[in-house]
N, C-alpha and C positions, 0 to 999 in steps of 0.2 A: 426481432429480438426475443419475444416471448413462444415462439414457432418452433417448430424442428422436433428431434429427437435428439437423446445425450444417455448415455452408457454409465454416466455420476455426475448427479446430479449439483449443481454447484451454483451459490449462491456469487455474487459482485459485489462487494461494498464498496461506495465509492464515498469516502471523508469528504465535505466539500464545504469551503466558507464564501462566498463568494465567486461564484463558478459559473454563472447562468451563459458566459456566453462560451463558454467551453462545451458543456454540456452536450450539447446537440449532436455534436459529430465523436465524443468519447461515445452516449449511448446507442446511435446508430450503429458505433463499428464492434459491439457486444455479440459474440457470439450467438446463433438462435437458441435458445432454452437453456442459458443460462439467467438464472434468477436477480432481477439489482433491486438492491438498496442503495437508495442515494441518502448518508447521512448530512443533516442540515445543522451546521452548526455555527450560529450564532450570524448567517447572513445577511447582510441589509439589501440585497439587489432580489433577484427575481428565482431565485436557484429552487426553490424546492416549487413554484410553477411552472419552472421549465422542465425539471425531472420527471413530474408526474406527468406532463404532455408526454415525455417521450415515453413512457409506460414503466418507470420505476416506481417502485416504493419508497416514499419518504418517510423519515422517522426523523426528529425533531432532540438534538441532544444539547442543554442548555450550559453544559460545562464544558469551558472552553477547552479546547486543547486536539491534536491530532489524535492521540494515543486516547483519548475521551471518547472521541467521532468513533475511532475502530474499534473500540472493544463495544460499545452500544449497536453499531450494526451488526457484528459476531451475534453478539447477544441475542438479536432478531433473527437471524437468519436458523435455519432450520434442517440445511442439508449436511449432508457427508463432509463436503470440500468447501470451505470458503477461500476464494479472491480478492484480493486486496488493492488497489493500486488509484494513486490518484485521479481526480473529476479534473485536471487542470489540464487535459490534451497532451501535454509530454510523452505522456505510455501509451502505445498503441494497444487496444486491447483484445482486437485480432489474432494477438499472440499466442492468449491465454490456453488456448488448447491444446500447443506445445507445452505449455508447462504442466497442465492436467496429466499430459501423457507420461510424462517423466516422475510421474508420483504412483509409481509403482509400489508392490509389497514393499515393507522394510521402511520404504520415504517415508518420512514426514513432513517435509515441505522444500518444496521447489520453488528457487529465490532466483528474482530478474537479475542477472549482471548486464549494468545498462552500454550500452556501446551508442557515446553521441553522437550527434553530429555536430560540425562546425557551430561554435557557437550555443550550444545546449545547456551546456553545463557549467559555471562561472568557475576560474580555477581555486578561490577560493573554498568553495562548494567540494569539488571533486579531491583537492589535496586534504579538506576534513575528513571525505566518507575513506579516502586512502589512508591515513594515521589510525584511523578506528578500527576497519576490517581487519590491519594489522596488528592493532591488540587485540583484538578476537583470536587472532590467530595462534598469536603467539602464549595466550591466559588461556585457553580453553581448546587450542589445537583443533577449531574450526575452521575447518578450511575454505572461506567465503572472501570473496574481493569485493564484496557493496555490500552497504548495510539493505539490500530485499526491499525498493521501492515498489515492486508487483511482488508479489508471492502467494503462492498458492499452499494453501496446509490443511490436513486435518483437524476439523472442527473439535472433536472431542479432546484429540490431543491439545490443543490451546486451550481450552478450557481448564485441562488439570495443573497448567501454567499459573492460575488465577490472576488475579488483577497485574498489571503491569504501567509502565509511566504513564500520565495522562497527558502528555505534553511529547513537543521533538522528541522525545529521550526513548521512545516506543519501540521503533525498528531496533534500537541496540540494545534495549531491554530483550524483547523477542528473539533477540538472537544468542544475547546471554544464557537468557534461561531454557534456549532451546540445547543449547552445548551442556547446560548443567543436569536437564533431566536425558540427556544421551539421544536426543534425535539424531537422526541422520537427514542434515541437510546438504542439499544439490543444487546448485547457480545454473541457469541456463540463458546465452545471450538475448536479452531483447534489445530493441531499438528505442532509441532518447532521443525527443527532436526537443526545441525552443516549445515551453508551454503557449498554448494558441490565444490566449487571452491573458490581462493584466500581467502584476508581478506577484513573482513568490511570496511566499509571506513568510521564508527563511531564506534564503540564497539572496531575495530580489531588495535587501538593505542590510545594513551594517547592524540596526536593532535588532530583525530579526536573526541574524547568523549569530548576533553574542546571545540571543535568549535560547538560541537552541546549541552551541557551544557549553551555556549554561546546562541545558538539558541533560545532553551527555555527559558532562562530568558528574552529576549526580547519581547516573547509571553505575560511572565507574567505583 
């Protein structure tokens, strides 16, 4: 994971509350010399001494929230290109050097459109992130079908972004204000399987899908 060569250099943040038994086989399949931050937020099980085994960096972020976890590892990281995408096994991160590729001049950030498998993605899940992309669409004439569960972007340019939701509401913050300060963002397919361990902590109950329902109408 921390071997090889790489032509840009790109940090991994990986959000993660509760993850240790995911862990293993997301930082395995990390590209070589790609840099990870595994952020640890607010875990009770074994996650930020599973991470550090597998040769990540932990940082320790005590407020809770998704969009909290991301922008504290942004924060930490140090390179050109930062990687986003969940520690829950869903995203293969394998991928990621296809989307690096695709961040050519002009890009600003290359966003996963997940293609699942049977069973990955609960229909309630997928009919939200489908009503959303299409107000994006249609308020901001971004033309994106997921709200960019992986995504790869320019560090600097996120940054002049400033803060953004601290909660759910992150990916459709990010992609708001990515349409408002005139990025040019690009979708590129990845693959979505059944996260490999526990449940979502949005999708995988009814509380969590109404606190992050809640999330984004606040965006809106």
């Amino acid at each position: 994971m921390n071997g090889g060569e790489n032509t840009q250099r790109v940090t991994v943040v990986l959000p993660c509350r509760n993850e240790a038994g995911a862990l293993p086989s997301v930082l395995a399949a990390i590209p070589a010399g790609y840099e990870v931050i595994v952020v640890d937020n607010g875990s009770t099980d074994a996650t930020a001494t599973v991470a550090k085994a597998g040769g990540a960096r932990v940082i320790t972020e005590t407020r809770p929230g998704y969009g909290s976890a991301v922008q504290a590892g942004v924060d930490a990281s140090a390179t050109e290109l930062v990687a986003v995408l969940d520690g829950d096994g869903s995203m293969n991160p394998a991928e990621l050097p296809c989307l690096v590729a695709d961040l050519t001049p002009g890009v600003t950030m290359v966003a996963g459109r997940r293609r699942p498998v049977p069973g990955a993605w609960p229909w309630h899940a997928r009919l939200g992130n489908r009503i959303l992309a299409s107000w994006l669409r249609r308020r901001y004439g971004l033309e994106v079908y997921d709200l960019a569960a992986m995504r790869v972007v320019r560090r600097a340019e996120l940054a002049r972004l400033g803060p953004l939701h601290p909660r759910s509401g992150y990916p459709l913050a990010l992609l708001a204000g990515a349409a408002s300060a005139g990025w040019r963002v690009v979708e590129r397919d990845i693959s979505y399987r059944p996260r490999s361990h526990g449940v979502s902590k949005v999708s995988g109950s009814l509380m969590g899908t109404l606190r992050a329902a809640r999330d984004f109408w606040s965006v809106r």
